[in-house]
C-alpha positions as CSV (number, residue, x, y, z in Angstrom):
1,X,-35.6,32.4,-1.8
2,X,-35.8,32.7,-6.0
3,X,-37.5,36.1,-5.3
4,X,-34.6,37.3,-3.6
5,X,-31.7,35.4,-6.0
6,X,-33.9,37.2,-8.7
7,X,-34.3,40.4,-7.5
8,X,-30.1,40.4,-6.4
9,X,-29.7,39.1,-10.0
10,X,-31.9,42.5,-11.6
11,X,-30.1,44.6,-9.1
12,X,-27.1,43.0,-10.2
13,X,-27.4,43.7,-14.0
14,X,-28.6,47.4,-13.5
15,X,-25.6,48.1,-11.6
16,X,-23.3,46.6,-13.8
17,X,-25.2,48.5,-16.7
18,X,-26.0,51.9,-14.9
19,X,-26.3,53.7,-18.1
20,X,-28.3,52.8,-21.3
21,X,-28.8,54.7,-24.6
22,X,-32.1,55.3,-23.2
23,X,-30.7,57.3,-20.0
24,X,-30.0,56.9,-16.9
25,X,-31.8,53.6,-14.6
26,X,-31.9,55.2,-11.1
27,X,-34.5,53.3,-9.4
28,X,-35.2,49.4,-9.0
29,X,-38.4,47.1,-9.2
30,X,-39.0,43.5,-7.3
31,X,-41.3,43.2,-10.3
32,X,-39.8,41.6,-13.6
33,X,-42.8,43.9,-15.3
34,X,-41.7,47.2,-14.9
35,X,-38.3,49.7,-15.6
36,X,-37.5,52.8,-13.5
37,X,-40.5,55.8,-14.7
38,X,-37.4,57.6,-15.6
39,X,-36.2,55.2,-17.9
40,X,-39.6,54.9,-19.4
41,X,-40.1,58.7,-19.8
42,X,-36.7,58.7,-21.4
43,X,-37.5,56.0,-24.0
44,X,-40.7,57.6,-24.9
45,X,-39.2,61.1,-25.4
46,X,-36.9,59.1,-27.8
47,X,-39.4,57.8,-29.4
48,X,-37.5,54.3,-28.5
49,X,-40.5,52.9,-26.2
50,X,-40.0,49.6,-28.7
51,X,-36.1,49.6,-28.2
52,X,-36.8,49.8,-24.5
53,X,-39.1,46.8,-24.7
54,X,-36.6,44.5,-26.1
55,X,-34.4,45.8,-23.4
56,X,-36.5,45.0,-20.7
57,X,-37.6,41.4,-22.2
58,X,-33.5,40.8,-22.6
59,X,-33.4,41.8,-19.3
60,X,-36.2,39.4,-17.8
61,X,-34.3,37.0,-19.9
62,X,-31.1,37.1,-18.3
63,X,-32.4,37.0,-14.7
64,X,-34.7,34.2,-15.5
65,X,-31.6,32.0,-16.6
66,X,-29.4,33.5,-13.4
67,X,-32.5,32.2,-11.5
68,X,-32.0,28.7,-13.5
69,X,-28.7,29.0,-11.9
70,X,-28.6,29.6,-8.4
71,X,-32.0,26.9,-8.2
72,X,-30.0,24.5,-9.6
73,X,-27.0,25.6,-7.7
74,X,-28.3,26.7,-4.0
75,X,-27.7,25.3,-0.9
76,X,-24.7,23.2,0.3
77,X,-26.1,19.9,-0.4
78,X,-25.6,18.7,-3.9
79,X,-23.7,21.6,-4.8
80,X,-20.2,20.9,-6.7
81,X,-17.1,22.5,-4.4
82,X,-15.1,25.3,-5.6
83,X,-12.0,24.5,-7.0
84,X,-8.8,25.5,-5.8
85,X,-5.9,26.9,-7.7
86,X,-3.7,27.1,-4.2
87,X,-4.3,25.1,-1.2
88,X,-3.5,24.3,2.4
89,X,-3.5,21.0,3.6
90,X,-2.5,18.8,6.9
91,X,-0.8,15.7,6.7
92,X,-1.3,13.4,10.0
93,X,0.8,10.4,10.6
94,X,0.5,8.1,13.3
95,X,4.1,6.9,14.1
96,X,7.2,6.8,11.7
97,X,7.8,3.2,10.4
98,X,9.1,2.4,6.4
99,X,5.0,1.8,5.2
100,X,3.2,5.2,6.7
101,X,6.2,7.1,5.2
102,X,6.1,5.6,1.9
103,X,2.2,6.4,1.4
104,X,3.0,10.0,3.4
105,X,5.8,10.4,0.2
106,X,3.4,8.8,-2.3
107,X,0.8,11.4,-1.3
108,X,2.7,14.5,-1.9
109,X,3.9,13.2,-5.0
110,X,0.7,12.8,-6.5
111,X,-0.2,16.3,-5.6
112,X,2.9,17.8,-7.4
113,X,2.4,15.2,-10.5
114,X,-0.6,17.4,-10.8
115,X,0.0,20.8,-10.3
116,X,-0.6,20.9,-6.6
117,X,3.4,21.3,-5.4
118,X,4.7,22.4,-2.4
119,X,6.2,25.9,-1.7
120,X,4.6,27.1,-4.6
121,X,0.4,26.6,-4.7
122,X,0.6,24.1,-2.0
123,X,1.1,24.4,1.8
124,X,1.8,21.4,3.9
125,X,1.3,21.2,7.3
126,X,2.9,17.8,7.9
127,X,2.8,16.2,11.4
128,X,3.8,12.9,13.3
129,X,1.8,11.8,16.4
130,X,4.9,9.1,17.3
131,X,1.9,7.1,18.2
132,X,0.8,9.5,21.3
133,X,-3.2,9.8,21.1
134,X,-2.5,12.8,23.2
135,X,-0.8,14.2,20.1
136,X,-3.1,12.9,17.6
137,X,-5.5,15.2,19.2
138,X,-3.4,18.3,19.3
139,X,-2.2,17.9,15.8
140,X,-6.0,17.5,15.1
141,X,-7.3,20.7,17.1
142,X,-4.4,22.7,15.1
143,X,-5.7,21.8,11.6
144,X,-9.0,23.0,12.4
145,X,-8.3,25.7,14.1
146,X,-5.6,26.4,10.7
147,X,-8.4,26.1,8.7
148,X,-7.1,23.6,6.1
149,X,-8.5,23.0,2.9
150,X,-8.0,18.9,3.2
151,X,-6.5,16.4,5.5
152,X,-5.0,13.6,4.9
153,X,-4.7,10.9,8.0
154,X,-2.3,8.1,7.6
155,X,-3.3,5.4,9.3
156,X,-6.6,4.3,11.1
157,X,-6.4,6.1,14.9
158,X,-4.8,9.4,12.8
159,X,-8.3,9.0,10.8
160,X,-10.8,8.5,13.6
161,X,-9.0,11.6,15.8
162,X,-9.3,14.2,12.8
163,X,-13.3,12.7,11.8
164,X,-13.9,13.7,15.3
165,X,-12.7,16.8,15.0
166,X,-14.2,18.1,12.0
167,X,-17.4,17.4,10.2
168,X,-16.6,19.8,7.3
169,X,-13.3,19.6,6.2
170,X,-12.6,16.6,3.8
171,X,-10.2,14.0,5.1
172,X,-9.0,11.4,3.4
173,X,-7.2,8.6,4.7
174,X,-4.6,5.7,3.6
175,X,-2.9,2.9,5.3
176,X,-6.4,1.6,6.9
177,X,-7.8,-1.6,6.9
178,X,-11.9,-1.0,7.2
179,X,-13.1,2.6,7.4
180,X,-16.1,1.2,7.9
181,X,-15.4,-1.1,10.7
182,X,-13.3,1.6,12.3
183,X,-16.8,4.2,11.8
184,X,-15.2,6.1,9.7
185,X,-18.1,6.1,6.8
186,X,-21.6,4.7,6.8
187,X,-20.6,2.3,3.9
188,X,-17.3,1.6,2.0
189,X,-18.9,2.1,-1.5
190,X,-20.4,5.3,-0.6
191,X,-19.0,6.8,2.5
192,X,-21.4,9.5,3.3
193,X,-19.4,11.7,5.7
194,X,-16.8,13.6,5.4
195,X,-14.1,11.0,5.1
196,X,-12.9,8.4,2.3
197,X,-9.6,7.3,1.2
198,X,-7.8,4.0,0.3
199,X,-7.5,0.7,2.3
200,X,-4.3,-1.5,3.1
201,X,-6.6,-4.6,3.6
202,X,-3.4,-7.1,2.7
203,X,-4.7,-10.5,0.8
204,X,-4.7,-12.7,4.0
205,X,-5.4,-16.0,2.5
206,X,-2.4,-15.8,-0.2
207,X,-0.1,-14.7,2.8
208,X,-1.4,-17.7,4.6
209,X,-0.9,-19.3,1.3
210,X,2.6,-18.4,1.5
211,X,3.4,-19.7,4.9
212,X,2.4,-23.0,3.9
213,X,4.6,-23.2,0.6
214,X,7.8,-21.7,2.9
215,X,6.9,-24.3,5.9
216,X,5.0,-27.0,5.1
217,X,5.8,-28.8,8.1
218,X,4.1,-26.0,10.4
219,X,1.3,-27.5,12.7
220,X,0.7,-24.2,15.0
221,X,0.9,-20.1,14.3
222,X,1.4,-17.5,16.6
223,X,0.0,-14.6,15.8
224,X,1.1,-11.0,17.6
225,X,-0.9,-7.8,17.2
226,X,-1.4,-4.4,19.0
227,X,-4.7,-5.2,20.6
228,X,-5.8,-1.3,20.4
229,X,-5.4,-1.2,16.6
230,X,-9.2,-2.2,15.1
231,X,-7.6,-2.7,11.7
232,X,-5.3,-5.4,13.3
233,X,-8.6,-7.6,14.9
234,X,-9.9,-6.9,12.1
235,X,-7.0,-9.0,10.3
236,X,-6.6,-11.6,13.0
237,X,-9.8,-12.6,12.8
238,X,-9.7,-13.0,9.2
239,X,-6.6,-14.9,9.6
240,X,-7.5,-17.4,12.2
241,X,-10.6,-18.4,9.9
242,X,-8.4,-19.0,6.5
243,X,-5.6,-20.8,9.1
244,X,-8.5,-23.1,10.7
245,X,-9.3,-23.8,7.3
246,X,-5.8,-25.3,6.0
247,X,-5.8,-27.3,9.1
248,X,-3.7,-24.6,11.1
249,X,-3.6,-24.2,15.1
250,X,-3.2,-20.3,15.8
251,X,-2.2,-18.6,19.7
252,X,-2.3,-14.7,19.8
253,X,-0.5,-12.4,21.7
254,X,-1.1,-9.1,22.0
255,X,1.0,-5.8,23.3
256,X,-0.2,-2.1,24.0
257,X,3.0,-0.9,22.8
258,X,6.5,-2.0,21.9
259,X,7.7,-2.3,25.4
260,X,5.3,-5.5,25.6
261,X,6.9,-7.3,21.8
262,X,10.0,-8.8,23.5
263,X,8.0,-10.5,26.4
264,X,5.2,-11.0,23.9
265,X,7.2,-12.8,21.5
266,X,9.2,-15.2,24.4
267,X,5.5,-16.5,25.5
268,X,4.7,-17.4,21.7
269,X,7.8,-19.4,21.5
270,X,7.4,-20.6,24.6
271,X,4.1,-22.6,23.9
272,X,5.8,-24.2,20.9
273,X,4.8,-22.0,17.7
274,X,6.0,-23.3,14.2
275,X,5.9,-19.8,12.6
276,X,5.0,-15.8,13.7
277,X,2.4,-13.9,11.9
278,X,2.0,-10.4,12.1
279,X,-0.5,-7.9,10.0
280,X,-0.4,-4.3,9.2
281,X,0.0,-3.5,12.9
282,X,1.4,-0.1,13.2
283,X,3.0,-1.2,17.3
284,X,4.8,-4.4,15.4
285,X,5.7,-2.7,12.4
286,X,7.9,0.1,14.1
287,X,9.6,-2.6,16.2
288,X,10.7,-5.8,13.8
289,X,13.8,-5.6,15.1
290,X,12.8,-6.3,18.7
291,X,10.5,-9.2,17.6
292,X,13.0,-10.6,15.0
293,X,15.5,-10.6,17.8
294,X,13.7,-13.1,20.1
295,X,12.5,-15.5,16.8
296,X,15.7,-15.7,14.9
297,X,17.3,-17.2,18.1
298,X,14.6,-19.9,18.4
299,X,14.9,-20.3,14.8
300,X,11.3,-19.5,14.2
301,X,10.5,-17.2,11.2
302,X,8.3,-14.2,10.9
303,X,5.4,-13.9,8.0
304,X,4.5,-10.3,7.7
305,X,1.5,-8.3,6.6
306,X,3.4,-6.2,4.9
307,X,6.7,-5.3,2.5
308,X,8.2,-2.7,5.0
309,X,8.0,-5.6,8.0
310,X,10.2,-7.6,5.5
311,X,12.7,-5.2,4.9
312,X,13.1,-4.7,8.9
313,X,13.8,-8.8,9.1
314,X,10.7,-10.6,9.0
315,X,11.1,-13.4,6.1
316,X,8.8,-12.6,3.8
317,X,5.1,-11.5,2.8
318,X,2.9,-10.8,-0.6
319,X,1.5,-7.5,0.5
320,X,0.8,-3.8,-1.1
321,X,3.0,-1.6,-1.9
322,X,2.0,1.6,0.1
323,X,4.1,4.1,-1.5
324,X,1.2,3.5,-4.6
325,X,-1.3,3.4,-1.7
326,X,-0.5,7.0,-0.9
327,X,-0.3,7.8,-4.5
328,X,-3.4,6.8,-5.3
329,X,-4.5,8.5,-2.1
330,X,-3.0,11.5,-3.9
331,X,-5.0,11.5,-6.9
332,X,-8.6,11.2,-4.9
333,X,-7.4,14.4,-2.6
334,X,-6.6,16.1,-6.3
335,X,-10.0,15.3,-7.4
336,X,-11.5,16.8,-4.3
337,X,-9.2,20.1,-4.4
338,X,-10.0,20.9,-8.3
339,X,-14.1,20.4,-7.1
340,X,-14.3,17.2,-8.8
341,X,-15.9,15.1,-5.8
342,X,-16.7,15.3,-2.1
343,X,-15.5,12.4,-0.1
344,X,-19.1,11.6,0.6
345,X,-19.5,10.4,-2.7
346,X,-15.9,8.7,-3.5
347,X,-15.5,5.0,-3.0
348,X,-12.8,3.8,-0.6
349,X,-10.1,2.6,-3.1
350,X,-8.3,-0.7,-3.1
351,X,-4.8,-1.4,-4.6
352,X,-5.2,-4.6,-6.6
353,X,-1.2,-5.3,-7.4
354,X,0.3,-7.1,-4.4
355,X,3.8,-9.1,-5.1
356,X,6.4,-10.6,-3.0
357,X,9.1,-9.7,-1.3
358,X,11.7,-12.2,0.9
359,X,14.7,-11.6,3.0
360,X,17.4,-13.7,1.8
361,X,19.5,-12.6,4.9
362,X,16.5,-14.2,7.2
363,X,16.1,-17.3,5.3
364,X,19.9,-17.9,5.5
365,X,19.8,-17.8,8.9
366,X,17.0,-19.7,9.6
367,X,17.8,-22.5,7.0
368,X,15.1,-22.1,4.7
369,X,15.1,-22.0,1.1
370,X,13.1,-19.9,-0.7
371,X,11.0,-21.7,-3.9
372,X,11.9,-20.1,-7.5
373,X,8.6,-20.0,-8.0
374,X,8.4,-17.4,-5.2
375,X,11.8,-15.6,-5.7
376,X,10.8,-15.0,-9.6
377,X,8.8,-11.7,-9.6
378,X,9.7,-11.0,-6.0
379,X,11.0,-7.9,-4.1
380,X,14.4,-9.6,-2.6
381,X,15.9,-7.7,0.5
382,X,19.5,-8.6,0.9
C-alpha cells in the first residue's frame, strides 16, 4: 500500500510539473532512484547534472513527506471526517408533544448559531412518525436512501429505528433516557457506534423530593407509563426504589397508547392513590389532558417528569429544560459536521440545570398551596 501512495504521489508531482528547466519528464519510475533517461540526457547536455540532482533529492523529499501523510492518514479507522461547508441532514421525531418540539427547535437553532442555517448551507429533511413504528421505519429507509450527511432522532424508538438502519451515517439523538440501556452504544462514556447524543434522564429523587414537600400526607403513589417505552421502565424502576425508600407505597399502570390513559388512570384512583407520577413517557406526555381530566375530578394531583407535562396540567415537576437539550444536541452534530469528532468517540451529554416549574391553575383547584421556597426560582404556568 505505501508503494502505491508513493508512486501516485511521484506521478502526482511530475504531472503537476510536466516541464522543468531541464526539459521535458516524459516517462515515470516506481523507483525513488532514478529520473526519465531523457531528463538525465537533458541535464547532462546542460551541463546541469548537479541541478538535476537537487531536483531529484527535492523530489524524493516531497513524496517521502506525502507518504508521511497518507500513513498517518489511510484507512477509515482513526481517520478525522471531512468537514462540511453545506450539509444535508434528517430530523426524526417520534410524536408532536411541547418537550420533542422544543429540543427539535433547539436543534436547528444551534446549527444556524453556527453557520449551519437552513435554506442557505443547510437542508433539512424534517419528519414526524406521530408515534407509528410503521412510519419510524419509512422515514428511516428515506434518509438512507437520501443519503444524509447526519441524523438526528428525537426520542429513544426514533433512535433505535435509524441505528438499525444505518451503520455509517452519524446519528445523534436527544430526549432519551439510557442509550445504553436502549443498545444504542456499547457504553455511555464512549459510545462506540455510530450514535451518541444527549440524555433526558430527569433527577428522580428530587422530583420524589418534591412530592413529599407538596403532600406530605401521601401514604401511596400511582405511577402510569407507556409499557413499550424502555426509557420509561427505566424511570419507574428508579422511582419505585427512591419512593420505597421515603417510606412510599407505589401501583403502576401501564397503557400501549393514549386510548388506554383514561381507563388507566380510573383504576389508579380506584385502588386509593394519594398522588400520580408520570416520567418522560412520550404516550402520557402527548395526552395530559386526558389524564388530568380523570385526577382533577378525584382531586388527586399529577407530579410530572417533565416541564412540558406541567404546562399541559399536571401540578408541577423539577425537570430539564429540553429546548437546551436539543441545543446542546446542536452543538455535538456541529462538531461532527465541521470533522471535529465521530459519534463513536463523543460522550452522551447530560444537562446539569434542572428548575421548577408549577401550575398555579392546578393547585387552585386541587387546594394545595405551593411553598415559597418552591415558587421562588420556579417556572409558574398560569
Amino acid at each position: 500500500m505505501k508503494q502505491f501512495f508513493l508512486y501516485s504521489s511521484l506521478k502526482g508531482i511530475i504531472l503537476l510539473y510536466p516541464k522543468t528547466e531541464y526539459g521535458m519528464i516524459t516517462k515515470y519510475s516506481s523507483s525513488l532512484w532514478n529520473l526519465t533517461d531523457h531528463s538525465r540526457k537533458e541535464g547532462k547536455k546542460d551541463g546541469k547534472y548537479e541541478k538535476l540532482d537537487q531536483c531529484k533529492k527535492g523530489l524524493i523529499l516531497l513524496a517521502v513527506a506525502v507518504l508521511g501523510l497518507t500513513a498517518g492518514c489511510g484507512g477509515d479507522k482513526g481517520s478525522a471526517p471531512a468537514q462540511k461547508d453545506s450539509a444535508k441532514i434528517g430530523v426524526v421525531q417520534l410524536v408532536t408533544h411541547d418537550a420533542l418540539d422544543a429540543a427539535n427547535k433547539g436543534f436547528i437553532d444551534a446549527l444556524a448559531a453556527n453557520g449551519y442555517k437552513e435554506g442557505q448551507n443547510l437542508e433539512v429533511d424534517q419528519q414526524n412518525a406521530q408515534a407509528d413504528q410503521s412510519n419510524l421505519q419509512t422515514i428511516a429507509q428515506r434518509f438512507v436512501n437520501n443519503k444524509v450527511d447526519l441524523i438526528c432522532a428525537i426520542a429513544t424508538p426514533a433512535a433505535q429505528t435509524v441505528a438499525n438502519a444505518t451503520k455509517t451515517i452519524p446519528i445523534l439523538g436527544t430526549a432519551i433516557t439510557d442509550y445504553k440501556e436502549a443498545k444504542l452504544v456499547k457504553d455511555n462514556a464512549k459510545p462506540g457506534t455510530n450514535v451518541s447524543g444527549t440524555t433526558d434522564m430527569n433527577p428522580i429523587d428530587k422530583q420524589v423530593d418534591l412530592l413529599k414537600t407538596l403532600l406530605p400526607k401521601a401514604k401511596t403513589v400511582g405511577v402510569m407509563y407507556c409499557s413499550s417505552e424502555v426509557n420509561s421502565q427505566l424511570q419507574v424502576s428508579i422511582m419505585k426504589k427512591i419512593a420505597g425508600e421515603k417510606g412510599l407505597t407505589v401501583k403502576e399502570a401501564t397503557v400501549t397508547n393514549v386510548n388506554d390513559i383514561q381507563q388507566a388512570a380510573q383504576g389508579l384512583v380506584a385502588q386509593g392513590v394519594d398522588v400520580i407520577y408520570i416520567p418522560t413517557d412520550n404516550v402520557m406526555a402527548s395526552a395530559v389532558p386526558v389524564l388530568t381530566k380523570v385526577t382533577n375530578a378525584a382531586k388527586i394531583p399529577v407530579i410530572a417528569g417533565e416541564p412540558g407535562e406541567v404546562r399541559k396540567g399536571a401540578l408541577a415537576t423539577i425537570g430539564i429544560d429540553y429546548y437546551k437539550l436539543g441545543y446542546q444536541t446542536g452543538l455535538m452534530a456541529v462538531k461532527v459536521l465541521r470533522g471535529e469528532a465521530k459519534p463513536q468517540d463523543m460522550p452522551i451529554e447530560t444537562q446539569k440545570d434542572v428548575k421548577a416549574t408549577v401550575n398555579d391553575t392546578a393547585a387552585k383547584l386541587l387546594g394545595i398551596t405551593i411553598p415559597e421556597s418552591i415558587r421562588n426560582g420556579a417556572d409558574v404556568v398560569q
